[in-house]
C-alpha positions in Angstrom: 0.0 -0.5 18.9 -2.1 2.5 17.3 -3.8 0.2 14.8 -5.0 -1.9 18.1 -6.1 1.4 19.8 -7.8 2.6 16.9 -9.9 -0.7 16.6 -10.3 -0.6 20.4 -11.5 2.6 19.9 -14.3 1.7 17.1 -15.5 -1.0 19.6 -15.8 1.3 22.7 -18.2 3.7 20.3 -20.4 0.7 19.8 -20.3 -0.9 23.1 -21.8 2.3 24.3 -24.4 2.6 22.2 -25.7 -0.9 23.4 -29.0 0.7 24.7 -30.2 -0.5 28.8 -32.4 -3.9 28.7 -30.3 -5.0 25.5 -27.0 -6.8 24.6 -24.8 -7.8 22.2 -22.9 -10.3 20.7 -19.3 -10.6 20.6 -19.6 -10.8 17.0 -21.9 -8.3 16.7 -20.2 -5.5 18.4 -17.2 -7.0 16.4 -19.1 -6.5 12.6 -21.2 -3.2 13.8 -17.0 -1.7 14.5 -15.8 -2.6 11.0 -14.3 -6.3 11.1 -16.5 -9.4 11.8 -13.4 -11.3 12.8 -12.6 -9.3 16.0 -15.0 -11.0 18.3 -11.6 -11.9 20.2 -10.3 -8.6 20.0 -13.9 -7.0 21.3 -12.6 -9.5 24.3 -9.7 -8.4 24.7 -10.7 -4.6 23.9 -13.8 -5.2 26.9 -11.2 -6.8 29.1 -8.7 -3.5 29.4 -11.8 -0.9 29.2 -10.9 2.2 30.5 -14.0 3.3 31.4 -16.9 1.0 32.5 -19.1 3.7 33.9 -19.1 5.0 29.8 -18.4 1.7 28.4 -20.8 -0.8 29.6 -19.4 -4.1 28.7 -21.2 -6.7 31.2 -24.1 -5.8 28.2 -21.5 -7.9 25.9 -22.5 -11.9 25.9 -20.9 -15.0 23.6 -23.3 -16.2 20.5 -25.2 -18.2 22.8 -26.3 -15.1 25.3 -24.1 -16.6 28.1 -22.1 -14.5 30.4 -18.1 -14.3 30.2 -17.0 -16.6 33.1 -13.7 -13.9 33.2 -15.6 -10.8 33.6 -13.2 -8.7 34.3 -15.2 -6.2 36.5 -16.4 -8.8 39.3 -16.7 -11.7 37.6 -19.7 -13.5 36.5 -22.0 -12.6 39.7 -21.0 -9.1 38.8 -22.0 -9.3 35.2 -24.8 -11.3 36.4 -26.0 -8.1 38.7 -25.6 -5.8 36.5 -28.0 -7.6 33.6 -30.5 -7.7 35.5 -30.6 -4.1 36.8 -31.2 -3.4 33.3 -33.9 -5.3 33.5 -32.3 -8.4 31.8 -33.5 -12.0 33.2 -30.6 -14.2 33.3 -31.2 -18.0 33.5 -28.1 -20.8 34.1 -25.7 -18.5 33.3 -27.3 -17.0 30.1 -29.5 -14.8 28.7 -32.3 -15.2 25.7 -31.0 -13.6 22.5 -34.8 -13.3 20.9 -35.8 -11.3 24.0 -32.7 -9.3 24.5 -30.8 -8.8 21.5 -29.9 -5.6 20.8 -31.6 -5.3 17.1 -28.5 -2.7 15.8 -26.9 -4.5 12.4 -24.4 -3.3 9.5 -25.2 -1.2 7.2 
């Protein structure tokens, strides 16, 4: 249990870095907090957030730039909403990676 809210932890710090009119990846989020095979955990880290108002997951998308269909905060019209009051377009459920990406990698 404290090596899950440690890692939980690690992707919290990065999901609030994500600056507004950007996202990220699943994966990315995942690599940028220490393990590129926790894009399930980010999931499951995103899904329980304790804070949303700190933490903003809706600006976390799958590789493809579409929205999670089991936003957890509204679903995803909510995520949807919240996109593009950052200034995100959002098009069938999806948003464009080369305009949006958040540019953040590994070091």
């Amino acid at each position: 249990m404290e090596r899950e809210k440690n890692s939980y932890q690690k992707i919290y710090e990065v999901v609030k870095q994500i600056p507004r009119g950007k996202v990220a990846t699943y994966g990315q989020v995942a690599a940028l907090a220490g393990n590129r095979r926790w894009a399930r955990v980010v999931g499951y880290a995103l899904h329980v957030n304790p804070d949303p108002e700190q933490i903003p997951c809706y600006r976390v998308v799958n590789r493809e730039g579409r929205l999670s269909e089991a936003f957890v905060f509204g679903g995803i019209n909510q995520q949807k909403l919240l996109l593009e009051a950052d200034g995100i377009s959002v098009e069938d459920g999806a948003v464009n990676l080369e305009k949006y990406q958040w540019k953040k990698t590994v070091c």
